[in-house]
N, C-alpha and C positions, 0 to 999 in steps of 0.2 A: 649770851651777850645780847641784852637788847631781848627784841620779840623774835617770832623762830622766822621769818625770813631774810632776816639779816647774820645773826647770828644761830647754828644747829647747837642741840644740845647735846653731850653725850654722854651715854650712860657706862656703868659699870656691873659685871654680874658675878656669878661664881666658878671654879679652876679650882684646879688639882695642880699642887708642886707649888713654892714660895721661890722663883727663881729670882727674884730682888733681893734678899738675903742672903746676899753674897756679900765678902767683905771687899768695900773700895779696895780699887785698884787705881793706879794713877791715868788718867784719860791723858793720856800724848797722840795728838794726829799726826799723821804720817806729815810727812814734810808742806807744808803747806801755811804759808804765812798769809794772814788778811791782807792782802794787797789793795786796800781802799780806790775808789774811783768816785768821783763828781756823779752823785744819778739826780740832780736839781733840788730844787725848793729846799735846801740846804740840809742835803742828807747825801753820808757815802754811802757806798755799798760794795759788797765780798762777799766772797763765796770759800767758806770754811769746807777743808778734806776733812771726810773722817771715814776709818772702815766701816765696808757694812756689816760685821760683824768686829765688835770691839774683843772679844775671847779670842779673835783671829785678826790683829794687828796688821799683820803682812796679807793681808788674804785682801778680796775685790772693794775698791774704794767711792764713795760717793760725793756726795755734796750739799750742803746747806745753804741759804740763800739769807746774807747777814746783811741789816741797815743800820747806820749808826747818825744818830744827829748828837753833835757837840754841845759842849756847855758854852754857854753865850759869853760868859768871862773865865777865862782856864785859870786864873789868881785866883778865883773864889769855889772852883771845884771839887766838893769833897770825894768823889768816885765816879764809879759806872754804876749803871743797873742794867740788867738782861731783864728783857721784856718777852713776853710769849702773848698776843690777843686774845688767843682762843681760835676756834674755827675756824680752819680753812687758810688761806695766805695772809696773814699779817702784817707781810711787809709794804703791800700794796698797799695798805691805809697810811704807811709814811711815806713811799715815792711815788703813790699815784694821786689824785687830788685828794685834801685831806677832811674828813666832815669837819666841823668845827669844833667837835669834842676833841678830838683826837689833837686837832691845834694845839685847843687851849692847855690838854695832859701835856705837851711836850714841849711848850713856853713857860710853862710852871716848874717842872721837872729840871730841864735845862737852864736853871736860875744857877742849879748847884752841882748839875749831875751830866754825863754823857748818859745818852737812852740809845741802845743796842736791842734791836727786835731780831728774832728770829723767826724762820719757815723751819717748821720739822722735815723730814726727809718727807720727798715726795713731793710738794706743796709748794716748792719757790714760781720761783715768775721768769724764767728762762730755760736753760739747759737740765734745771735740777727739776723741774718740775716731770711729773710722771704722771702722763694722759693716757685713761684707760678706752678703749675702744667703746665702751656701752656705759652710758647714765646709770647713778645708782639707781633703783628702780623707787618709786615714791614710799617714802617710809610709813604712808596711811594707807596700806595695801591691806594687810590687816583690819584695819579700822572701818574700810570701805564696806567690806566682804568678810564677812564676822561668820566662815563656817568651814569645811573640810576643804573643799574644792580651792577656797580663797587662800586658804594654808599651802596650797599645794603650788599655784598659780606662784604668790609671790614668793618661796623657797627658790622655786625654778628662777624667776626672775633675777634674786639673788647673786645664787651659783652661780648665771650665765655673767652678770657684773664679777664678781669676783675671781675666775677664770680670765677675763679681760685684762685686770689688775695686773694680776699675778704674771702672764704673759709679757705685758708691757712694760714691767720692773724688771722682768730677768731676775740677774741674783739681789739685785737691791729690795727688792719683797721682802726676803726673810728678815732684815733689820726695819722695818717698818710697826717698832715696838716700844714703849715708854724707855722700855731699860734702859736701850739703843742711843735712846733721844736723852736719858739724863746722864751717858758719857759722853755726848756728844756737846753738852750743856758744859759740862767741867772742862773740857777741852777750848773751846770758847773762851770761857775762863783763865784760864792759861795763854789764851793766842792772845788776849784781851790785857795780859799783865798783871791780871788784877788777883792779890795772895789768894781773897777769900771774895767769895761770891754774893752779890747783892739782886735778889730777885724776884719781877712782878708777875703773874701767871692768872689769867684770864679766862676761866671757862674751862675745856680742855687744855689750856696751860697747868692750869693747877695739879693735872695727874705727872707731868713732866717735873714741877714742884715737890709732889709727894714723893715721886722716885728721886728723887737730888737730893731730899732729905735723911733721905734712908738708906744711900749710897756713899754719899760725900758730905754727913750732917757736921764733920769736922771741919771742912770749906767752906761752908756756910756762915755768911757773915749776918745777913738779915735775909727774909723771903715776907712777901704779902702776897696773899692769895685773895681773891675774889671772886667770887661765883662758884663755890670749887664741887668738884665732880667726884663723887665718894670713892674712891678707889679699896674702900678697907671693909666690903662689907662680905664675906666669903659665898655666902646663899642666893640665889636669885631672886628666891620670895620672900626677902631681907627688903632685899635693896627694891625693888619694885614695890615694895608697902609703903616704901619712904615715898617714893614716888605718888603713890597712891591717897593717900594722905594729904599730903602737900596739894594734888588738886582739888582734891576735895573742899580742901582749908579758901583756896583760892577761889573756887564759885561759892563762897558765903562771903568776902572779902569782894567781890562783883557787885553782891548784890547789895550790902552795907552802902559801896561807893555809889551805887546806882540809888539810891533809899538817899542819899544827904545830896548830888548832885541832880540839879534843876535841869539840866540839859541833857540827861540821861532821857535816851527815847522809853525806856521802862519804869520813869519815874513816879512813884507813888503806887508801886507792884510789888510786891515780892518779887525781885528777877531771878531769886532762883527756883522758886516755885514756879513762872513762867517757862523758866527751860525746862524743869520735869514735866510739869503738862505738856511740853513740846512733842519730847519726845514719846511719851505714851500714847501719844497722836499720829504720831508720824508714820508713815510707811517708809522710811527712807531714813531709821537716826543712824544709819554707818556715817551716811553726809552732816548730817548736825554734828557731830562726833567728828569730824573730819575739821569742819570749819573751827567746831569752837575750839579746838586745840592750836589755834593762830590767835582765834580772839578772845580768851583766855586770859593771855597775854596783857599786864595794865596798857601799853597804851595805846591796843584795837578793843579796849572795853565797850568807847563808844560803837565801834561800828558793832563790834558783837551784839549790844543791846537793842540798834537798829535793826540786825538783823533775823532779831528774838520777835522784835514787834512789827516786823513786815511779816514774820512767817505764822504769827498768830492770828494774821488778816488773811492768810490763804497765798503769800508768796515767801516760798524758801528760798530764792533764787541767793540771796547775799551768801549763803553755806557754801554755796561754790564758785561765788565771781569774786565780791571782796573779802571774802574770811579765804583765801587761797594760798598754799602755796607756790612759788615761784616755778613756771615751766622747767623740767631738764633741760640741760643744755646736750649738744650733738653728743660731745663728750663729757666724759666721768672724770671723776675726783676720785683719788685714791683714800679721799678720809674715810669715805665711811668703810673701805674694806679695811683701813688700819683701823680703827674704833674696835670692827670687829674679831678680830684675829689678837689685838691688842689685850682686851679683859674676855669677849663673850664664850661661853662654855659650849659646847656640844648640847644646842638647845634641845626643851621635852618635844617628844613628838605632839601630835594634835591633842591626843587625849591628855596626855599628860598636862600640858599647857591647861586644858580647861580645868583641871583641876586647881591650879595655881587662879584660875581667873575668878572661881568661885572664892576663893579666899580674900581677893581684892575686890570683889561687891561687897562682904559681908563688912570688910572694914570702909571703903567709903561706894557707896550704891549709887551715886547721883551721877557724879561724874569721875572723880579719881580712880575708876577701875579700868577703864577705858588706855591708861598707863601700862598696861601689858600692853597689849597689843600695838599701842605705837612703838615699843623701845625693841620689844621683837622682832617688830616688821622690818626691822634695818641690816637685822643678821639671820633669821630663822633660812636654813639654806646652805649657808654658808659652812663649808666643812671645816673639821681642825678645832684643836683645842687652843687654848687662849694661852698668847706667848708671855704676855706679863701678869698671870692670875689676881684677883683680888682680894687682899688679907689684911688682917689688923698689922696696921701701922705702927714699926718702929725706930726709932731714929732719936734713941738718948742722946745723940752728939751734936742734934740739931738746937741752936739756938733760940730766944725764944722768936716766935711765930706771931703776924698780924695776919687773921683772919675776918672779913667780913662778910655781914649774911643778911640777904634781901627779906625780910617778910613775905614779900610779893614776890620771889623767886622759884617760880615753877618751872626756872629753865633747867637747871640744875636744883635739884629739889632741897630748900632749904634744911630740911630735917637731916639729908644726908650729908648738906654739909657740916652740920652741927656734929652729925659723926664724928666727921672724921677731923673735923677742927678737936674735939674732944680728945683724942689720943698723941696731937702732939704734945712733950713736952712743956711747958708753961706758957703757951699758947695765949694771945691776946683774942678773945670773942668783939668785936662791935657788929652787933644787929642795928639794920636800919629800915626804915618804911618803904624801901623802894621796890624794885623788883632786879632782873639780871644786869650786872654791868652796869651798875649806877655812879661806880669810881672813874672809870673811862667816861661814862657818859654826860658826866661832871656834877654830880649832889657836892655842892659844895663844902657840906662838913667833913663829908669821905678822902675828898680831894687834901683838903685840910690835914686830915687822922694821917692818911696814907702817903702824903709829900712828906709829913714832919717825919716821919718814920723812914721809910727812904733815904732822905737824907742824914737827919744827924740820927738815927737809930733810937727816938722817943717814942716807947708806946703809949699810946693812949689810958685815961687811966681806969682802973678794973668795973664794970656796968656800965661806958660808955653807950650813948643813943642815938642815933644820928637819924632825925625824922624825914618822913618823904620828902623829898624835892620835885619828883620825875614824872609822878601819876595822873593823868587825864584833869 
């Protein structure tokens, strides 16, 4: 969603056992009606029961943190939609002051439709929420410290988050799993009225998506995904080459926009030949490596290239002040321990890993190799095999599918969402010039594709294009 410090991105790797290939079962929560309440700027909100484990109905119960904003004329409504943002609480961006993307998505939407967001387990904004005693540890821990010791350092750090988690959840931990979250989704659905499910999935939405399709692809009325996070690729050095690739693709795509804009501090440079001679200079490219995967990102391009041609003069300072990620907070988020418990596998040890890392210079050496190591650094540590594994996708019962796909999406890597848009059933593809989140964040064409589909269920028609709106 957007650049990485507003929206995280999350990956997907490889697991033993297809425990999503199970056959639908009817998602009924335990007794627990949406009891709707006034939470201002004209949204309600509920708090949906469901077990924390669904195979054990009767067994310990949790909670969801539900916001619904109405259709502005209920004579002219043709349904709901279930909305997921992505990252982290989503309902804050409808009950807490709202950017003005997010507005304008739910003034447009709400012409025809009720818009229902959900918090996954763990993630609400009160009671539901699950505060882990220690910050995740920075996921450029790796990237920083590119060697045995550095491996060692952020595992431990890891563990020590995750042991917090796990503590502060009790038994609500072990349902902290897509499965979990796409009966929890169909039960929604049910509490919501609605026969069959209409649904938009945002970044890490999208894997909640994939499992709803593959679970309940008969309840499924329409789904639009966007940004989507490959959940279907079984290999680690699969899914991390997509990754790999995709940045790589993306500092040639730098340096193009840097080469036709005037205002570009790198202007009239090769900027990606500036960044390889950077670092073959540098004593210090864990930090260049650190920044540029902020500025990367389309719309810190400027500062990245600012920060390319202050460090060519002899000051790297911008790699660690404005190419940064956001401080921890006292307290952790439980997303990244579910991220990882969620797909990640019983990562390689050190040696092993570098072998996986030779393989990602040989296909992109600039900058897309550097992709290990961030998506590791978030789970390497962390024990336990992965409770929702990652496998080819299937869900014949699933209707057809809008999927859209950023060019310039290196938050969730566009290759892999091509993936896995590739294997649903008669799947709608619109590629556009933007990068993460450009539907939320309002390209007007997208807006367009994915309101008309939403509502009255027209997809766009086959080779559709929808050109940048969003980039620097």
């Amino acid at each position: 969603m957007t650049n990485r410090k507003a929206y995280w991105r999350y990956g997907v790797a490889l697991g033993a056992g297809l425990l999503a290939l199970t056959a639908p079962t009817a998602s009924a929560a335990p007794e627990s009606a949406l009891n709707w309440r006034d939470c201002g700027a004209g949204a309600e909100c509920a708090v949906l029961t469901v077990p924390v484990d669904w195979k054990n109905p009767a067994g310990p119960a949790t909670g969801i943190d539900v916001v619904r904003v109405a259709a502005k004329n209920p004579g002219r409504k043709t349904g709901t939609v279930v909305a997921n943002l992505g990252a982290g609480n989503s309902t804050t961006a409808i009950v807490g002051p709202r950017p003005p993307s997010i507005q304008s998505w739910l003034d447009q939407l709400t012409e025809r439709l009720d818009v229902v967001v959900f918090d996954p387990r763990g993630l609400g904004r009160g009671d539901t929420r699950i505060v882990c005693p220690r910050p995740q540890p920075s996921v450029l821990g790796l990237v920083r410290r590119q060697d045995a010791a550095g491996w060692r350092a952020q595992a431990a750090k890891n563990a020590a988050y995750d042991a917090g988690c796990r503590q502060a959840a009790g038994p609500a931990f072990a349902g902290l799993r897509s499965w979990q979250i796409a009966h929890d989704l169909d039960a929604l659905r049910a509490a919501l009225g609605e026969a069959k499910l209409r649904y938009f999935g945002n970044s890490y939405g999208t894997t909640y998506g994939q499992a709803y399709a593959e679970l309940f692809g008969s309840r499924l009325e329409r789904m639009y995904l966007d940004g989507v996070a490959d959940h279907t690729r079984p290999r680690l050095i699969d899914w991390l080459s997509d990754y790999a690739r995709t940045q790589e693709q993306q500092l040639l795509r730098f340096r193009d926009w840097c080469a036709r804009t005037s205002s570009c501090a790198l202007h009239g440079l090769d900027a990606a030949k500036a960044w390889d001679d950077l670092v073959v200079t540098s004593d210090r490219p864990g930090d260049l490596f650190a920044g540029a995967l902020v500025g990367m990102n389309p719309p810190r391009w400027p500062d990245l290239a600012r920060a390319i041609a202050k460090a060519r003069a002899g000051d790297a300072s911008d790699f660690e002040t404005v190419l940064r990620y956001p401080a921890p907070e006292p307290t952790g988020s439980v997303q990244g321990a579910t991220l990882c418990h969620d797909f990640m596998p019983t990562l390689p040890d050190y040696p092993g890993f570098l072998g996986i890392e030779r393989h990602l210079k040989a296909i992109a050496p600039r900058f897309g190799w550097i992709e290990g190591r961030y998506e590791l650094g978030r789970c390497v540590g962390i024990p336990g095999a992965p409770a929702y594994p990652p496998h080819p996708l299937s869900a014949p019962d699933a209707p057809p599918v809008l999927v859209t796909i950023g060019e310039l999406d290196n938050n969730t890597a566009n290759l892999g969402a091509a993936h896995a848009a590739g294997q649903f059933p008669r799947a709608r593809q619109v590629w556009h010039g933007d990068g993460h989140a450009a539907y939320l964040l309002g390209n007007k064409c997208l807006r367009t594709l994915g309101n008309t589909y939403l509502m009255a269920g027209t997809l766009p028609p086959a080779g559709t294009f929808c050109a940048g709106e969003l980039t620097p």
